[in-house]
C-alpha positions as CSV (number, residue, x, y, z in Angstrom):
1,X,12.8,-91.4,-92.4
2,X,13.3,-87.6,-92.3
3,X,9.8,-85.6,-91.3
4,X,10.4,-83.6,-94.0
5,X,10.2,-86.4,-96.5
6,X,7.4,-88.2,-94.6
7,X,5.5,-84.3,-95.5
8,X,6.4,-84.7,-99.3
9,X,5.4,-88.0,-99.4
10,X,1.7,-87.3,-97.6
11,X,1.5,-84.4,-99.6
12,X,1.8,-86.4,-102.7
13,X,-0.4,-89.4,-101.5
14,X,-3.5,-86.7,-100.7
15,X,-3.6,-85.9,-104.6
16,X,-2.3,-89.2,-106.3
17,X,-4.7,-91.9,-103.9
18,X,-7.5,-89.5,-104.1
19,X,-10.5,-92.0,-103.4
20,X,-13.5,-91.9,-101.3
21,X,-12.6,-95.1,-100.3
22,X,-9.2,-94.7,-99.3
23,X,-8.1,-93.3,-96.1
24,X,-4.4,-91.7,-96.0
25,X,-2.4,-92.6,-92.9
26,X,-1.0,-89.3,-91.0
27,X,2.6,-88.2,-91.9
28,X,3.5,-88.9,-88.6
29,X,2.6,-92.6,-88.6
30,X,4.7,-92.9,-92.0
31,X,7.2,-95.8,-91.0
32,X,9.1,-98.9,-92.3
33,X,8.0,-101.9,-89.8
34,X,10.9,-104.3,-89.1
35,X,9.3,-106.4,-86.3
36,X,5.6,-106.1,-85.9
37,X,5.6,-107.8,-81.8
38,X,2.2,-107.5,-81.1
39,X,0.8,-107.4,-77.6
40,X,4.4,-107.2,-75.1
41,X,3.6,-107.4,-71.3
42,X,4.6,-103.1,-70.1
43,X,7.0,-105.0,-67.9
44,X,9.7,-106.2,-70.6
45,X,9.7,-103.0,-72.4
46,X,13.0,-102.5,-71.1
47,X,14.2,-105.8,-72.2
48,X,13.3,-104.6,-76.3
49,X,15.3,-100.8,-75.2
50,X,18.3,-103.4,-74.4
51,X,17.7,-105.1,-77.9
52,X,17.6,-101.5,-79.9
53,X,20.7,-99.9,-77.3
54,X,23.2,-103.0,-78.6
55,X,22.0,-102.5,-82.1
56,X,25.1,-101.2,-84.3
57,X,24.6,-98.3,-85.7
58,X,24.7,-97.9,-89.2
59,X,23.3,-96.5,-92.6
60,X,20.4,-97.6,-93.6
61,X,19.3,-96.9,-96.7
62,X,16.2,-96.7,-99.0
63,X,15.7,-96.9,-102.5
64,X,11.6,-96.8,-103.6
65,X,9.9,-98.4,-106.3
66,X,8.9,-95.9,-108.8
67,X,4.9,-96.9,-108.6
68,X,2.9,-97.7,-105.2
69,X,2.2,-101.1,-104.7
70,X,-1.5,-102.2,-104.4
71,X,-2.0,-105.5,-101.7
72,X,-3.4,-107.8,-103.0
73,X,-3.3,-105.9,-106.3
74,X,-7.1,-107.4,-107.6
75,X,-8.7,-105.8,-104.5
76,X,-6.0,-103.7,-102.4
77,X,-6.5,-103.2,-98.7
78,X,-3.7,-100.9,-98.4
79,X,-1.3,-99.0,-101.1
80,X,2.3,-98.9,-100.2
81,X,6.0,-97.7,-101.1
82,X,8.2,-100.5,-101.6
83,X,11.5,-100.1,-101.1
84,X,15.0,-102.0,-102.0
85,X,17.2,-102.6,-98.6
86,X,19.7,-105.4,-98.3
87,X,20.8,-103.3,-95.3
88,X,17.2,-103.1,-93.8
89,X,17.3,-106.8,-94.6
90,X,20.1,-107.6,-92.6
91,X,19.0,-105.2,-89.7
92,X,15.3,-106.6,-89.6
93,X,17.6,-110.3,-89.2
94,X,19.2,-109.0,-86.9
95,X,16.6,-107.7,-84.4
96,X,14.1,-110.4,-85.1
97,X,17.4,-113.1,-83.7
98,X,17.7,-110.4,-81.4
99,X,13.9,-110.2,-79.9
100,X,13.6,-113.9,-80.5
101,X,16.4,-115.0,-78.6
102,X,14.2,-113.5,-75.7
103,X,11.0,-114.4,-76.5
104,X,9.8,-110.9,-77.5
105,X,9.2,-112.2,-80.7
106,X,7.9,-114.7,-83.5
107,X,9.4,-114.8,-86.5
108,X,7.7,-114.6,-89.2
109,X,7.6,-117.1,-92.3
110,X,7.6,-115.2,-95.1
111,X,10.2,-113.3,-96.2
112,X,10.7,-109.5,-95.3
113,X,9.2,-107.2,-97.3
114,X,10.5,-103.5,-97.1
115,X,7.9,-101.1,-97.7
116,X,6.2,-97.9,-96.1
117,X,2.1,-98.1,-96.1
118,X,0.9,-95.0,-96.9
119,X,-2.7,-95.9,-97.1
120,X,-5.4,-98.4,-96.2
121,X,-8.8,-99.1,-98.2
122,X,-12.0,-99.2,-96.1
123,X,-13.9,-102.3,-95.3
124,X,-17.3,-102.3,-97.0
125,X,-20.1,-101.7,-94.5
126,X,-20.6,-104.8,-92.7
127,X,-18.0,-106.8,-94.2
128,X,-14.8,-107.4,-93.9
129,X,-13.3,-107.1,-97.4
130,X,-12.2,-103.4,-98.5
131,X,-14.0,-101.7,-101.1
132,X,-13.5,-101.2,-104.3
133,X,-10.8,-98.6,-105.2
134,X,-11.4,-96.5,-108.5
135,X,-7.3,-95.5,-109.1
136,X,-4.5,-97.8,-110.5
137,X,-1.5,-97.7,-108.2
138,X,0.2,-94.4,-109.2
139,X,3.9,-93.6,-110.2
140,X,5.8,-91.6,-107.5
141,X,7.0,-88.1,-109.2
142,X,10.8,-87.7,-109.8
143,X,11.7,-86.0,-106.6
144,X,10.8,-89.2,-104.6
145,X,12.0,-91.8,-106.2
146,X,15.5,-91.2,-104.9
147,X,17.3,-93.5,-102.2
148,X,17.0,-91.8,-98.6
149,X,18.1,-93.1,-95.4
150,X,16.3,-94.7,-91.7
151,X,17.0,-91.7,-89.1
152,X,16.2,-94.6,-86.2
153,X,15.0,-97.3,-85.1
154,X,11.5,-97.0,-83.0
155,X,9.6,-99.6,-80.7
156,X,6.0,-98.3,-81.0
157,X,2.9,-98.1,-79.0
158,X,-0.3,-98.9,-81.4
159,X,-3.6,-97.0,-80.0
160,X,-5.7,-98.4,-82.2
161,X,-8.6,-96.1,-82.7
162,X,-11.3,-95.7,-85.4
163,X,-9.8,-93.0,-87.4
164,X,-6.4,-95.3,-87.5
165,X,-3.8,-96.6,-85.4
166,X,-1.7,-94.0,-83.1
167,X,1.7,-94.6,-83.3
168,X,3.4,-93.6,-79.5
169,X,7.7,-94.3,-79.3
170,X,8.4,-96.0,-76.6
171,X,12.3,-96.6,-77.3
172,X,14.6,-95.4,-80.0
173,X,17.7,-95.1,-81.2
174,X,19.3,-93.3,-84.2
175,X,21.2,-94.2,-87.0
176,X,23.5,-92.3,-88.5
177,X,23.0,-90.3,-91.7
């Protein structure tokens, strides 16, 4: 996703999920997970840059829900944009036969589920459920809830830290527009 949408939509999200027990994620950690791998040994990081280099490029695009989605929606831990892809679909297949195939990664059993998080809830002190969030999941406004497309596929570093995760790219490759 284009930097200058991630900005509109971070912009947005400061106002609309305005909650003292929310905490926004950075516009620069905005992304669209397509294979979450976990812990990968340093040493077959050039094995997953093989995987993305053979990937063929193409558009992928991205067409929002026009209201966040709170998960689980009775007590969310995170509020998220979901977003209609059979072409993100087909590419998250792709690279999860792909990164299997090598033992870079488990499959999951559940179905893929497009969506950009653009905030988590905070646990309660001492306990591992999120608080309680005083907002309904909001409508996006008119001017984002138009289709964009992926600029590239990422593998990430996560630093987790306590302010949030850090997001690092290690390998990419584009996609055309």
């Amino acid at each position: 996703m284009a930097a200058e949408l991630r900005a509109k939509l971070a912009d947005w999200a400061a106002g609309a999920l305005a909650d003292p027990a929310v905490r926004l994620l950075p516009r620069e950690s905005l992304h669209v997970t397509l294979c979450f791998l976990g812990s990968v040994p340093e040493r077959r990081i050039p094995e997953i840059e093989a995987v993305l280099d053979a990937l063929e490029p193409r558009a992928v695009p991205l067409a929002p829900a026009p209201r966040l989605a709170a998960k689980p929606p009775s007590r969310p831990r995170f509020f998220a944009l979901e977003l209609s892809s059979q072409p993100a679909t087909a590419l998250q297949a792709e690279l999860s036969a792909a990164l299997s195939e090598r033992g870079l990664y488990e499959p999951e059993q559940r179905p893929y589920w497009p969506h950009l998080t653009l905030a988590k809830v905070r646990g309660e002190r001492g306990k591992r459920r999120p608080q309680r969030v005083g907002i309904e999941p909001p409508e996006l406004p008119e001017g984002l809830v138009r289709t964009f497309d992926s600029v590239r596929v990422a593998l990430y570093r996560s630093i987790l830290r306590p302010t949030g995760a850090e997001y690092i790219p290690l390998a990419t490759r584009d996609l055309p527009r």
